[in-house]
Backbone bond lengths (Angstrom), bond angles and torsions (degrees), N, CA, C in turn:
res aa  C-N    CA-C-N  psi(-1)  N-CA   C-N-CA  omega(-1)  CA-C   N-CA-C  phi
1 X - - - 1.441 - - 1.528 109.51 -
2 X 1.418 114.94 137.09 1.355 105.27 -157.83 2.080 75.53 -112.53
3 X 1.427 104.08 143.98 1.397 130.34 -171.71 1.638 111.68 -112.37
4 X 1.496 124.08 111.59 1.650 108.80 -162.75 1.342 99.72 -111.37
5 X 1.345 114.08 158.43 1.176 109.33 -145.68 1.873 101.13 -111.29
6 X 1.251 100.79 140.86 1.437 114.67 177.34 1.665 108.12 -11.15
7 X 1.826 135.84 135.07 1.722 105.22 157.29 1.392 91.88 -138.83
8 X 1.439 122.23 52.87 1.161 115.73 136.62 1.585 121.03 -95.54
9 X 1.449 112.55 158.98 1.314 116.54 -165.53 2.093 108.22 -92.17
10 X 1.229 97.28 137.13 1.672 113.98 -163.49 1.939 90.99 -63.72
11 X 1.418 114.46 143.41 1.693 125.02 178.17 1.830 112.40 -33.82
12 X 1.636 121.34 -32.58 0.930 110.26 -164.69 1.620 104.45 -83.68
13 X 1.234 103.64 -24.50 1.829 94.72 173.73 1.576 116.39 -90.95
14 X 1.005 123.00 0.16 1.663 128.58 -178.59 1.602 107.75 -57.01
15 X 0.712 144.61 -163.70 1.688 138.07 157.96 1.715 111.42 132.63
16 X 1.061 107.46 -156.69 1.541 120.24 -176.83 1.800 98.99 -126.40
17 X 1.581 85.81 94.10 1.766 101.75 172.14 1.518 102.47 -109.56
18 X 1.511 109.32 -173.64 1.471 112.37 170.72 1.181 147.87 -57.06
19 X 1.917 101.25 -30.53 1.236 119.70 153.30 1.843 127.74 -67.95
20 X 1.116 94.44 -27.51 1.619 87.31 -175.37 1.864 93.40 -78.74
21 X 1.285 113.34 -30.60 1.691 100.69 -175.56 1.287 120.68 -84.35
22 X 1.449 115.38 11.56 1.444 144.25 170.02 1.405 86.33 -76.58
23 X 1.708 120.49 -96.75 0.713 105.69 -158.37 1.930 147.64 -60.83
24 X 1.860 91.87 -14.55 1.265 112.55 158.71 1.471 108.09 -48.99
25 X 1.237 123.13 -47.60 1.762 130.82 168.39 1.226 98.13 -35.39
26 X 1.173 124.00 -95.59 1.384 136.37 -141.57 1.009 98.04 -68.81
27 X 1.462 161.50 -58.01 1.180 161.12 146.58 1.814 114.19 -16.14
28 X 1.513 129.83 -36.81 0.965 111.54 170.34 2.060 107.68 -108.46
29 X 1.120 107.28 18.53 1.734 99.64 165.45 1.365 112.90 -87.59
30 X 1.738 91.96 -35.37 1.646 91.71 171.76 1.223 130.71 -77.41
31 X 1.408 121.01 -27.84 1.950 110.98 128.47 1.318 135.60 -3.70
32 X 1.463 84.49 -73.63 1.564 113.47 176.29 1.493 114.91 -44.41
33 X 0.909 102.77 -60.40 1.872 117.05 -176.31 1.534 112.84 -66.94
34 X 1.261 111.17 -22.64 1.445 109.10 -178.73 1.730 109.68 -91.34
35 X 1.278 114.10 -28.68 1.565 120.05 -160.03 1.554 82.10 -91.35
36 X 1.572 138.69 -40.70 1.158 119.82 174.32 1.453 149.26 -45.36
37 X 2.049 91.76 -45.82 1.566 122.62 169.56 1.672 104.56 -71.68
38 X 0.943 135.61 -9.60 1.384 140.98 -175.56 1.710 104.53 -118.89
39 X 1.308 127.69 -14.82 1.355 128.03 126.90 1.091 135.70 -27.68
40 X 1.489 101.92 -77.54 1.668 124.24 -157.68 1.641 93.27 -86.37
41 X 1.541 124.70 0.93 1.557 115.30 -167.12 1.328 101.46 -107.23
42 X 1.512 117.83 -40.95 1.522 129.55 164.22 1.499 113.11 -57.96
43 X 1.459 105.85 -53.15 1.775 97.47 161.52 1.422 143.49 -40.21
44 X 1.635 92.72 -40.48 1.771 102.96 170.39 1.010 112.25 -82.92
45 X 1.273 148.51 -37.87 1.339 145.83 151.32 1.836 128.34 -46.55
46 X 1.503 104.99 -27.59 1.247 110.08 154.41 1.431 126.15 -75.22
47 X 1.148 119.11 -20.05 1.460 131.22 -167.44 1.674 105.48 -105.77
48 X 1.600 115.79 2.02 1.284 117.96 171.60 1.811 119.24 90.86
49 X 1.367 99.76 44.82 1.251 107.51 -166.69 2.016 74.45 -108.27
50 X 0.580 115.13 -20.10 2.159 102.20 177.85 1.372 116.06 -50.10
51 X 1.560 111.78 -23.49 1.178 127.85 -155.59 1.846 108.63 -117.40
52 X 1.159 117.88 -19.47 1.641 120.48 -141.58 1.971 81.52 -129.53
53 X 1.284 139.70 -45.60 1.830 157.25 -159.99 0.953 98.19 -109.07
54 X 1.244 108.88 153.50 1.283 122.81 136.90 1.461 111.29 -106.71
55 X 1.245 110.00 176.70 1.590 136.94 -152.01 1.524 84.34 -56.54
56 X 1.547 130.17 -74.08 1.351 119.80 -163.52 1.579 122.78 -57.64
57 X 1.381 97.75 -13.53 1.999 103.21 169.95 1.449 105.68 -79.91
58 X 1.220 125.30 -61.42 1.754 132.44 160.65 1.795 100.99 -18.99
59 X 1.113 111.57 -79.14 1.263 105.08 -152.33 1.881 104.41 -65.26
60 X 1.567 106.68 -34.45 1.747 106.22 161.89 1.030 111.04 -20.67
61 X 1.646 106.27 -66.12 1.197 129.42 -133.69 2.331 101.52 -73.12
62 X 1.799 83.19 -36.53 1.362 92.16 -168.80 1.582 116.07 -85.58
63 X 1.543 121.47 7.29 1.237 122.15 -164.34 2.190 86.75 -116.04
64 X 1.018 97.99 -16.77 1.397 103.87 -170.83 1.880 119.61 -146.59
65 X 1.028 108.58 50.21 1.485 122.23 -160.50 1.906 106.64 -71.60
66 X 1.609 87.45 74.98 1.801 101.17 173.54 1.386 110.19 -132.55
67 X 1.534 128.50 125.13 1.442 109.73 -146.49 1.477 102.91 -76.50
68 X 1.649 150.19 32.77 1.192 133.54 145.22 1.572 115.21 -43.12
69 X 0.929 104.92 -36.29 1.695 142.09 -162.93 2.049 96.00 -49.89
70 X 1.372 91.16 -56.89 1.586 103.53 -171.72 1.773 104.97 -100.44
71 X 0.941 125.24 30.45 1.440 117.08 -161.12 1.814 88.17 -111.63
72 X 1.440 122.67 -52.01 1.338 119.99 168.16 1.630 111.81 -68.27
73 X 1.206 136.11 31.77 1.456 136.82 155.72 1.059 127.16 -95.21
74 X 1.286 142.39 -164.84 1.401 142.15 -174.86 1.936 91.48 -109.65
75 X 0.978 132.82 -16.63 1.747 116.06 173.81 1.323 123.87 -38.29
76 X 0.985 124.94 104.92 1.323 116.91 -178.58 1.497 127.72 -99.94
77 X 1.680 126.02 49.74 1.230 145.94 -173.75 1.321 92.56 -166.23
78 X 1.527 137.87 86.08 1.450 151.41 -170.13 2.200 89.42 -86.98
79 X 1.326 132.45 -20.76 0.912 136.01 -158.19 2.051 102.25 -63.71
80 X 1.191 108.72 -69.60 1.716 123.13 -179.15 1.605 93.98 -35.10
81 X 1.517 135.82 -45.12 1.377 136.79 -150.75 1.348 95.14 -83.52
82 X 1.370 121.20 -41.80 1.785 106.21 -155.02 1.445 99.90 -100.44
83 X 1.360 124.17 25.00 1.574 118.62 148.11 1.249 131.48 -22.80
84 X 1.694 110.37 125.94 1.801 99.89 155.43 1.392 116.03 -33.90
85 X 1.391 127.13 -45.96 1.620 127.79 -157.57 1.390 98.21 -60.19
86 X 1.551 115.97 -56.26 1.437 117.87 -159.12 1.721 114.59 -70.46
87 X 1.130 101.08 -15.01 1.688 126.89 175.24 1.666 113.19 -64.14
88 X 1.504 95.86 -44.41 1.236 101.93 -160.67 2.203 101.78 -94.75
89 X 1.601 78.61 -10.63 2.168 84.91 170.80 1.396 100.98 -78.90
90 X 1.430 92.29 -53.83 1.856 77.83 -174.30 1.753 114.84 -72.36
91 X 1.145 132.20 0.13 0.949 126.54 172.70 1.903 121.24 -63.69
92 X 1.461 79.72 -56.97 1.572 105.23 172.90 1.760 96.05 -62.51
93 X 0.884 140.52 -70.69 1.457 144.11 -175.31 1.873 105.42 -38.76
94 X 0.880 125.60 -32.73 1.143 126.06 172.80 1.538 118.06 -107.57
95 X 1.195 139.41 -36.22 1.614 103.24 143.82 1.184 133.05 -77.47
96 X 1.358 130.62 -1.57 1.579 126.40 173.03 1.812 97.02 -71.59
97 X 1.320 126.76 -41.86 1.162 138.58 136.68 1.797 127.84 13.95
98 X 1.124 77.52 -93.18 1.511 102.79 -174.66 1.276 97.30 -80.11
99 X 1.406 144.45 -38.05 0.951 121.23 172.77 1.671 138.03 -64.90
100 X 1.251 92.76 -6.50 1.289 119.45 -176.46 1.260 113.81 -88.90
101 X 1.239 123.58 -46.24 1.407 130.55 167.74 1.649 107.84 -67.28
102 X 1.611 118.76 -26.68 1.340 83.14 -150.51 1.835 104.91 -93.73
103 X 1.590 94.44 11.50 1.155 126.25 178.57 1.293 118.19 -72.70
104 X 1.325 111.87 -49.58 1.339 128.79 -177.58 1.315 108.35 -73.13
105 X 1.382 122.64 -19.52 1.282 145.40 -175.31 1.890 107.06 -67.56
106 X 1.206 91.03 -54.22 1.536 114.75 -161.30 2.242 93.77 -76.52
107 X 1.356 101.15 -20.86 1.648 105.80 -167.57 1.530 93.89 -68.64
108 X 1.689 94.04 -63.71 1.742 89.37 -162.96 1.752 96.67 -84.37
109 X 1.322 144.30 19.07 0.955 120.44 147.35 1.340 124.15 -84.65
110 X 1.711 122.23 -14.87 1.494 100.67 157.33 1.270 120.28 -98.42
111 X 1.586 123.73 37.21 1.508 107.66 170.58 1.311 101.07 -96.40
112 X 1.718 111.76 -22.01 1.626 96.98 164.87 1.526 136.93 -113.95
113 X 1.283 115.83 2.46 1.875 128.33 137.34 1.356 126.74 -50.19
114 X 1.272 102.54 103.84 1.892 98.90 -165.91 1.770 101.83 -88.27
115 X 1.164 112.81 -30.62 1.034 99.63 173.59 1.967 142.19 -89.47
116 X 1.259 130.02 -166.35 1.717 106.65 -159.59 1.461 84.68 -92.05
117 X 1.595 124.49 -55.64 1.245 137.71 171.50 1.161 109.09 -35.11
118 X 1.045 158.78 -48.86 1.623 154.13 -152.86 1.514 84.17 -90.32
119 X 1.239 120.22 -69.81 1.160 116.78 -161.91 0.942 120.97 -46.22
120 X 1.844 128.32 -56.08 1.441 129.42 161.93 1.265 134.64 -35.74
121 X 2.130 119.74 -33.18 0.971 135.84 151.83 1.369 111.51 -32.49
122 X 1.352 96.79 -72.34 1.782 103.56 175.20 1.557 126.52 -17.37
123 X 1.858 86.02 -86.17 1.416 94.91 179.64 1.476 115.49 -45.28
124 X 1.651 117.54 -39.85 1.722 92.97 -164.53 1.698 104.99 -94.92
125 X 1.362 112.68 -10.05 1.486 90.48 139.34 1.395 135.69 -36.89
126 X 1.535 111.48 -64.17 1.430 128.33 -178.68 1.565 132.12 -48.30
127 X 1.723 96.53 -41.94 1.312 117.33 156.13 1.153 115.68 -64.83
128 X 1.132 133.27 -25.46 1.488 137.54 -166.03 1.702 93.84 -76.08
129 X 1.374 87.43 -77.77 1.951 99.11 168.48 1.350 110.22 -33.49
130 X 1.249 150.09 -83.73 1.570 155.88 -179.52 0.953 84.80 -21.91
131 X 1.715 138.37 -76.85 1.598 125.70 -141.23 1.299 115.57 -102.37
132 X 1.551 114.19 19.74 1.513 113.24 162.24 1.475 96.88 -104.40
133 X 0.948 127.09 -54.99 1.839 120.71 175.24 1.354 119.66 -53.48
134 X 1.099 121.37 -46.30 1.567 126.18 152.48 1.602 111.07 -29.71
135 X 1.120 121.35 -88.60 1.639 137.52 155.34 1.774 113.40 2.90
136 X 1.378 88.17 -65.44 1.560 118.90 -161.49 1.877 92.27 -83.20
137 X 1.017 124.04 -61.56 1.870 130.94 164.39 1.222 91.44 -24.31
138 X 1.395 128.72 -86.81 1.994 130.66 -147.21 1.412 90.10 -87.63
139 X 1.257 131.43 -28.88 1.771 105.36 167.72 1.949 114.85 -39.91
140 X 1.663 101.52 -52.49 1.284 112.27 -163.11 1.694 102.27 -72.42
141 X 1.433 106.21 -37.24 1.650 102.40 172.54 1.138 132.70 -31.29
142 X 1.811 102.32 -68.91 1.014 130.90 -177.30 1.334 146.46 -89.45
143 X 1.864 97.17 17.79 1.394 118.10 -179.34 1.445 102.68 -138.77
144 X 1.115 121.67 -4.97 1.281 107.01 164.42 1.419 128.06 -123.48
């Protein structure tokens, strides 16, 4: 009888390493992303989007709250939408975002990169990617 052996780790190695604050990451961006879209969705509806959208402009509006968003609607005061404030939600909404993905990105790309090199490739690929779309994201925010 073959007997397998315990693979949890004994109290003295348990702790707060890189991986557990990984996953503390990813666990609170996706927080993040939800309390935002439920932000920016209560916002448009506070700001009189019940009346001016419908439901599929609302939720546009709330997954990506930059006033291109409301400019093809019937609102007719585009002014309340293109706020610094709302600039600075969707700002945060899109790198808490991307960082999240590009994270998740980097997870299941080393469960199947066996090696350290490939893997590192990866990631600074990945990083590479995150901080040109990032870049390229608040360019479009914040200029149009």
């Amino acid at each position: 009888m073959n007997r397998s052996e315990s693979r949890s780790l004994p109290l003295t190695k348990r702790g707060l390493n890189f991986e557990m604050l990984m996953w503390i990451f990813t666990r609170l961006t996706a927080l993040a992303m939800y309390a935002l879209i439920l932000f920016a969705i209560i916002g448009a509806l506070i700001m009189g989007a019940r009346q001016d959208m419908n439901l599929a402009d609302v939720l546009r509006w709330g997954f990506m709250p930059n006033s291109p968003h409301v400019q093809s609607t019937d609102v007719p005061d585009l002014g309340p939408w293109s706020t610094p404030f709302w600039r600075i939600v969707a700002s945060g909404l899109l790198l808490i975002a991307t960082a999240h993905g590009v994270h998740g990105l980097v997870v299941i790309a080393d469960d199947y990169i066996v090696t350290p090199r490939g893997r590192n490739t990866v990631r600074g690929i990945s990083i590479a990617f995150m901080l040109m779309m990032s870049f390229i994201g608040l360019y479009v925010i914040w200029t149009s």
